[in-house]
Kinemage of the C-alpha trace (Angstrom):
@kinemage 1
@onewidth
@group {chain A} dominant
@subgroup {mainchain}
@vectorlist {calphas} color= white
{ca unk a 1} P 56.252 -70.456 36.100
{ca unk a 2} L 55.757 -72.921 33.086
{ca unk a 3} L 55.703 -71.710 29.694
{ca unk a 4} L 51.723 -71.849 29.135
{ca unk a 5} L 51.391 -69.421 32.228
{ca unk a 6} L 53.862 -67.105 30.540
{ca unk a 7} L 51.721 -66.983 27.388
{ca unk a 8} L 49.027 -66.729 29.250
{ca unk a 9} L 49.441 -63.372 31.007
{ca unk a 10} L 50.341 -61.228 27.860
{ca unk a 11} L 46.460 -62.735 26.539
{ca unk a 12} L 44.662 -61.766 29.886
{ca unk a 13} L 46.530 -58.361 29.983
{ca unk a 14} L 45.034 -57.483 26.553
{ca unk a 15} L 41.787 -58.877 26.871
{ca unk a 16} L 39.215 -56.322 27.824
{ca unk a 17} L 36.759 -56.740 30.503
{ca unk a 18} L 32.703 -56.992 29.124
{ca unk a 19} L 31.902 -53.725 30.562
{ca unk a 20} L 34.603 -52.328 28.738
{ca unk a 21} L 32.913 -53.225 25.296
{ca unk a 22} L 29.661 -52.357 26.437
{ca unk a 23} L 31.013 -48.807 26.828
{ca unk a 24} L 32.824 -48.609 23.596
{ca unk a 25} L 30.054 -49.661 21.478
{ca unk a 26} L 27.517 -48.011 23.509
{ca unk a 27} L 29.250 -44.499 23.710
{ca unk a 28} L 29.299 -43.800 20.000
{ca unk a 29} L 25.840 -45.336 19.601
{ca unk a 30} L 24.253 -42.942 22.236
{ca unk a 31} L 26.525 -39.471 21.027
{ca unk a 32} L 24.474 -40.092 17.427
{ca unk a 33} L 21.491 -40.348 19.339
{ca unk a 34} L 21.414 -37.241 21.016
{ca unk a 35} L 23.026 -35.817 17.639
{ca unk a 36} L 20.285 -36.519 15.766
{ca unk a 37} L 17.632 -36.158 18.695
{ca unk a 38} L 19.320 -32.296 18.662
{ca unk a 39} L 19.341 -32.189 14.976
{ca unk a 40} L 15.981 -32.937 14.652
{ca unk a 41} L 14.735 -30.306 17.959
{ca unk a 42} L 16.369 -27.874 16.002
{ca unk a 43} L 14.524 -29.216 12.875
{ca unk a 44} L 10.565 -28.760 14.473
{ca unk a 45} L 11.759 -25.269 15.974
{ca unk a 46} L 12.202 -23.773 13.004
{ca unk a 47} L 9.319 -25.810 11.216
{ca unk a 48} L 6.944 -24.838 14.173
{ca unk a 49} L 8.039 -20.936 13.564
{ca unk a 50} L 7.803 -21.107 9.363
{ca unk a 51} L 4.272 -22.940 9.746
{ca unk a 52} L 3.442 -19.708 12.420
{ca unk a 53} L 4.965 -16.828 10.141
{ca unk a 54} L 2.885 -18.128 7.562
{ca unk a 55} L -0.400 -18.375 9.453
{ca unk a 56} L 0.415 -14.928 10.590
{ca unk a 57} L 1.146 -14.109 6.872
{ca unk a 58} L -2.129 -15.296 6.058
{ca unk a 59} L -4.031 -13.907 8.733
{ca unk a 60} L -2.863 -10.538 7.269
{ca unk a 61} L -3.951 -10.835 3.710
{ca unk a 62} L -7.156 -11.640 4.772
{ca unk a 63} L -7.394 -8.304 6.947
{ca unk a 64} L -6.142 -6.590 4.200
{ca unk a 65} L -8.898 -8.309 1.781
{ca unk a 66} L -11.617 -7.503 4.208
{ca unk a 67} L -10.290 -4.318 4.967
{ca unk a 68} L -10.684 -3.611 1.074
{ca unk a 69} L -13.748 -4.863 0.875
{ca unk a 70} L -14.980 -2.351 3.351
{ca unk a 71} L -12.940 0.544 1.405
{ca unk a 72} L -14.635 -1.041 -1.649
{ca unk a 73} L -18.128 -0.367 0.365
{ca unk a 74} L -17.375 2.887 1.888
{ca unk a 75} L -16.833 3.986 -2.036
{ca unk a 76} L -19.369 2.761 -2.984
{ca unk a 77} L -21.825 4.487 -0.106
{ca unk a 78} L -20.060 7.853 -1.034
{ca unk a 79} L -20.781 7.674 -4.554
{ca unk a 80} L -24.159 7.109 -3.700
{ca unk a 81} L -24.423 10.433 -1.444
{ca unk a 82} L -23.249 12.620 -3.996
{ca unk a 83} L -25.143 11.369 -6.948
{ca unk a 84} L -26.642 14.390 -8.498
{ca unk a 85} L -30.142 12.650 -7.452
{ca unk a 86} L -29.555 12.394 -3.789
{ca unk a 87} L -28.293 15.778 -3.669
{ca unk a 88} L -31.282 17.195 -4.983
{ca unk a 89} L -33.104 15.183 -2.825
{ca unk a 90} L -30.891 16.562 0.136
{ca unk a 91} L -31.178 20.446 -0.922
{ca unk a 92} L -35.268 20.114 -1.392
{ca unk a 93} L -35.335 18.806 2.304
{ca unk a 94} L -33.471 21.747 3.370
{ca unk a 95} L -35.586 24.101 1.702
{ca unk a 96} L -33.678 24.686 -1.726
{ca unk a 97} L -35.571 24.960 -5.263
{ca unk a 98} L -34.492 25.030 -8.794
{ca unk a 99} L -33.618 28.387 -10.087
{ca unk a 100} L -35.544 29.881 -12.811
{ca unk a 101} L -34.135 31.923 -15.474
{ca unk a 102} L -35.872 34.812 -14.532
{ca unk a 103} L -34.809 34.811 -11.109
{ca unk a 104} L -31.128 35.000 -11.845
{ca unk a 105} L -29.646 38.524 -11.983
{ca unk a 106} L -26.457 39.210 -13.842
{ca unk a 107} L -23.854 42.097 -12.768
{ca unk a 108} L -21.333 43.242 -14.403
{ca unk a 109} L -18.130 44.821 -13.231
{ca unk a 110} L -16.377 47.207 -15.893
{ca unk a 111} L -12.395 46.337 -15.838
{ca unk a 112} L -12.788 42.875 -14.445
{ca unk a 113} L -12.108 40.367 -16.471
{ca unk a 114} L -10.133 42.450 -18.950
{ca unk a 115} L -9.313 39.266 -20.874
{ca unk a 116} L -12.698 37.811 -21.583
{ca unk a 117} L -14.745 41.110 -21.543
{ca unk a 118} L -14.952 43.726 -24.202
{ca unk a 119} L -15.251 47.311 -23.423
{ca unk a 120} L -18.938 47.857 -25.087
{ca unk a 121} L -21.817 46.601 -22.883
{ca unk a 122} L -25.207 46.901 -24.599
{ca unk a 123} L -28.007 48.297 -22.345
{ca unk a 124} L -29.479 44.987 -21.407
{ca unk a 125} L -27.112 43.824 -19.565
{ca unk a 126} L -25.413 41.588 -21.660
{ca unk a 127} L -21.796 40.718 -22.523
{ca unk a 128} L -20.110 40.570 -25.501
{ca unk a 129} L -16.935 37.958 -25.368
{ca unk a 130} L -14.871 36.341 -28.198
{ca unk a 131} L -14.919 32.856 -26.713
{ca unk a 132} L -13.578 31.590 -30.148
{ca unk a 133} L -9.680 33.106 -29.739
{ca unk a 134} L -9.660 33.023 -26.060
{ca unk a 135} L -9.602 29.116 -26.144
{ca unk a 136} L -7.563 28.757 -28.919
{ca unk a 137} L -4.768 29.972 -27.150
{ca unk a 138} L -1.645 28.293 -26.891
{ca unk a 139} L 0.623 28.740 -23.946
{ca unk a 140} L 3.510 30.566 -26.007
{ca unk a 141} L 0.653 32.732 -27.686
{ca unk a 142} L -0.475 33.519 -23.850
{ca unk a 143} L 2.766 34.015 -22.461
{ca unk a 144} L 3.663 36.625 -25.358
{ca unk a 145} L 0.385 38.410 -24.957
{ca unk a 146} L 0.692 38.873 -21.280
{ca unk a 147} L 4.584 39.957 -21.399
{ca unk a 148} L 2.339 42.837 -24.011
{ca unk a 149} L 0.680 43.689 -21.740
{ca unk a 150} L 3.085 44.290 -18.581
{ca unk a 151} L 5.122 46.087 -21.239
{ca unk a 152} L 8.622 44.733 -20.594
{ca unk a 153} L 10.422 46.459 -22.670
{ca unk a 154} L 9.892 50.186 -21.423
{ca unk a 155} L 11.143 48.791 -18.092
């Protein structure tokens, strides 16, 4: 063997083969490819869920704003049945009239309604009550005056 052959070999023993450099760039190139192909699946999964929460989100306020709406209505439509006006109007359809003076009849019960009622009834029926201290009562001033009256203190 000359000396050019011997130089030769080490070269060819280093060199690569094409294929060989092919793979090495090509490796690398396609591994951040399917990185960032992953990267961005991942991405538009979670996008695609967030973008259906928040339909779903919305989709719920406006049930609840139509469902208060109707709560809103339904108020509104009770109020109206029990109006003092369409009550009347109810109770004449079923037979009821106003009540005259006259036809009211008072009775009165000695003893009940100690608080209110006085002991002396006049003969025509009518009562004689101190509205004026009853409701300016405190509750300390009410609380006394009934502990009087069970008569703790003898117990």
């Amino acid at each position: 063997m000359s000396e050019s052959e011997i130089e030769s070999v080490p070269r060819k023993a280093f060199t690569q083969s094409q294929w060989r450099r092919h793979r090495q760039i090509t490796v690398p190139i396609l591994i951040i490819v399917f990185a960032l192909a992953m990267f961005g699946a991942i991405y538009l999964a979670e996008t695609s869920r967030a973008a259906v929460t928040g339909r779903h989100v919305q989709q719920l306020r406006r049930e609840i704003e139509s469902l208060g709406y109707e709560n809103d209505l339904l108020h509104a439509n009770n109020a109206y049945l029990q109006s003092a006006s369409q009550l009347m109007e109810r109770a004449k359809e079923f037979g009821y009239v106003p009540l005259q003076l006259e036809q009211i009849e008072y009775m009165v019960i000695p003893g009940f309604g100690h608080d209110l009622v006085e002991d002396n009834v006049s003969d025509d029926l009518t009562v004689n009550i101190d509205h004026t201290n009853y409701y300016d009562e405190n509750l300390a001033d009410w609380i006394l005056g009934h502990l009087q009256e069970l008569d703790w203190g003898n117990k």
